[in-house]
N, C-alpha and C positions, 0 to 999 in steps of 0.2 A: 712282772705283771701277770692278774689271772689269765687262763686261755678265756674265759667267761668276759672280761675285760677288752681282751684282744679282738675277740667277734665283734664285739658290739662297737668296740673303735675303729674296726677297718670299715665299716660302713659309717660310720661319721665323717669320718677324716675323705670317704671322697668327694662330700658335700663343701669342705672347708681348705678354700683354697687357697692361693696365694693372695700376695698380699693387693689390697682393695681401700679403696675410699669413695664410695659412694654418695654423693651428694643426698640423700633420701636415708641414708642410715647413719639412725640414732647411738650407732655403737660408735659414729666415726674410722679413722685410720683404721683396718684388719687386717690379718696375717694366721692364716691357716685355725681361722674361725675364732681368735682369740681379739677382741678387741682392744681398740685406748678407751673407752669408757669403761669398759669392765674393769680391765687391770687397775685404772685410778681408784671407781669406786669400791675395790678392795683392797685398794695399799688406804685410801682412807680408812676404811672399817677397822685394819689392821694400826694405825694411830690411835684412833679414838678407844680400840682397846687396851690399847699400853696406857695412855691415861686414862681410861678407868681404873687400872687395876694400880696405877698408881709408879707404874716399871717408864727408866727411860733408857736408853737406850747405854749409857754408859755402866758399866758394870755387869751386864745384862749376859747371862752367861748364851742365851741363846741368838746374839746379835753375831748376823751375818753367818748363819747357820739355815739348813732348810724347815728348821724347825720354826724361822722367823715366819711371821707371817706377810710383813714387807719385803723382807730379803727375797723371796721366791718369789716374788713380781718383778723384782729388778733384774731383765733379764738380761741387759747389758752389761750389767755390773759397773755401774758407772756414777752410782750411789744416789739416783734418783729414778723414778718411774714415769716416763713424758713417751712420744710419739717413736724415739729411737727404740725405746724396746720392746715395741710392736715390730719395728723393718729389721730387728736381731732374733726375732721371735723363733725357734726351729721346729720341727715338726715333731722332734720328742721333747719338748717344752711345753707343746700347746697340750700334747697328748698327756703328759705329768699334770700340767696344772685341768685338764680335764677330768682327770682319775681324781684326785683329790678336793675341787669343787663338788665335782657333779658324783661320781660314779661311788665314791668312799661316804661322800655326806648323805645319799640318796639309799645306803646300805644294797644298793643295786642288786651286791655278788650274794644277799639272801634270798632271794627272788629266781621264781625258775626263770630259765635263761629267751625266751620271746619278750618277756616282760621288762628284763631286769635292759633289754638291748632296744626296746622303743623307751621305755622311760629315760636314759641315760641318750639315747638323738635327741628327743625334746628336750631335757634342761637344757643339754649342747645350744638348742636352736633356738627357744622359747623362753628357758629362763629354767630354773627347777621345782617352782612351786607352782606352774604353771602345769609345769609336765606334771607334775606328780598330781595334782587334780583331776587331770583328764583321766589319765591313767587308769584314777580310784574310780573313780564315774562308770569307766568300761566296764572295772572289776563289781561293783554292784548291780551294773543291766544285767551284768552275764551270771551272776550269782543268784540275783530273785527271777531270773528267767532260765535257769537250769538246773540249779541244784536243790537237793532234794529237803537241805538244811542249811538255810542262812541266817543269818543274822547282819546286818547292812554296819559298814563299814564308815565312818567320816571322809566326806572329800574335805580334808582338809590343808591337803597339800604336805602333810607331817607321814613321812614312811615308817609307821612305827610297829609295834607287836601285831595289832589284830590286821592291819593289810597287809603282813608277811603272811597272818593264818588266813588269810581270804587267800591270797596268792595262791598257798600252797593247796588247802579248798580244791581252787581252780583246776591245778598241775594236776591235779590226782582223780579228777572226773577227767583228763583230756580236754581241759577247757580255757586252756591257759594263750593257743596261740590264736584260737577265737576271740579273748579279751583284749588282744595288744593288737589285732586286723580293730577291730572296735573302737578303741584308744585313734587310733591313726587316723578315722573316719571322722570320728571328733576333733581332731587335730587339722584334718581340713574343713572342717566349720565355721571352727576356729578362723585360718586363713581370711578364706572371705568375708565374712565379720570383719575383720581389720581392717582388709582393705576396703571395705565401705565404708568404715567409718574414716579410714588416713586415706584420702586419694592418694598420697605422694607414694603411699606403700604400695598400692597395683603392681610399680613398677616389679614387686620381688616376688607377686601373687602364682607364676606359672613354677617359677623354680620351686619354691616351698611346696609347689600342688607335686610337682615331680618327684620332688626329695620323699613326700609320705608314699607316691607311689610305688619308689624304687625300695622304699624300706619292707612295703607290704613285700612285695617280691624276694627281698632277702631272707624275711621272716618265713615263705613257702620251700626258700631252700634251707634253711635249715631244719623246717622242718620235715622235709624228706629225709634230709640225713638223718634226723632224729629217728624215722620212724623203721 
């Protein structure tokens, strides 16, 4: 795994703990931040795209391989995806299927590295079209409000060619760990927003305010070591 990777997962991974069932979350049964509704709603995605493309599983040369896209949710290997392999879940498990949800699909490791390491907490946290919105949003305050040449960028949640070239934009005026402190501000807006809208969510309202707190603060230590 990248060192770019590595930073930005050892501050995830201390937010995402053991395993948990919260009566109030929507993800149900957890284990080191990896939920039973996520893993289902992507061993489903991972059916419905075998029959789309028309592949079953017999003959399938990539069945029961990590290249399957249900196989690597079945982490008990016990040839179905239900609540057990959330309590088999380990911590380089959740940390694999993190890199490759979030951190590989979100093209993160092209992204200078403040950026690439708040965008890849929020999918973690929030989802990744979620994160990757806010993200953009920061990256366009901080672009028509500092730079000397922009051009405004789509929040459209899609990390693609022109918000790598805003990104990089950013890096190159020094303006990159100002956009992801900004991202994080929005990110607890966010927050509270939800919880006024979901009373039952309050309950998660102080952790989530903590978790962008602590993350601002990692972002200042690295960027010391940076400088």
């Amino acid at each position: 795994m990248s060192d770019a990777f590595q930073l930005a997962h050892a501050f995830t991974a201390r937010w995402e703990g053991g395993l948990s069932d919260h009566p109030s979350d929507p993800g149900g049964l957890t284990k080191h931040g990896v939920s039973l509704r996520w893993v289902q709603d992507l061993a489903r995605q991972a059916r419905e795209e075998c029959r789309r493309l028309l592949r079953s599983c017999d003959g399938c040369t990539e069945r029961s391989t990590p290249q399957c896209g249900w196989y690597s949710l079945d982490l008990d290997m016990d040839g179905d995806v239900d609540a057990d392999d959330i309590r088999a879940c380990t911590r380089a498990q959740a940390a694999a299927l993190f890199k490759a949800r979030f951190w590989d699909r979100l093209h993160c490791k092209a992204l200078p590295l403040p950026l690439a390491v708040t965008l890849y907490d929020g999918a973690v946290n929030m989802g990744p079209a979620r994160a990757a919105r806010q993200l953009q949003r920061a990256m366009n305050v901080t672009g028509e409000a500092q730079l000397d040449h922009y051009s405004p960028i789509a929040e459209d949640g899609i990390m693609g060619p022109r918000t790598q070239e805003l990104a990089e934009a950013l890096a190159a005026a020094h303006l990159d760990f100002y956009a992801a402190r900004l991202s994080l501000r929005l990110r607890e807006t966010f927050y509270r927003d939800l919880a006024a809208r979901r009373p039952s969510m309050r309950v998660f309202l102080a952790g989530w305010r903590n978790r962008a707190r602590s993350l601002a603060q990692y972002l200042a230590e690295l960027e010391r070591g940076a400088a």
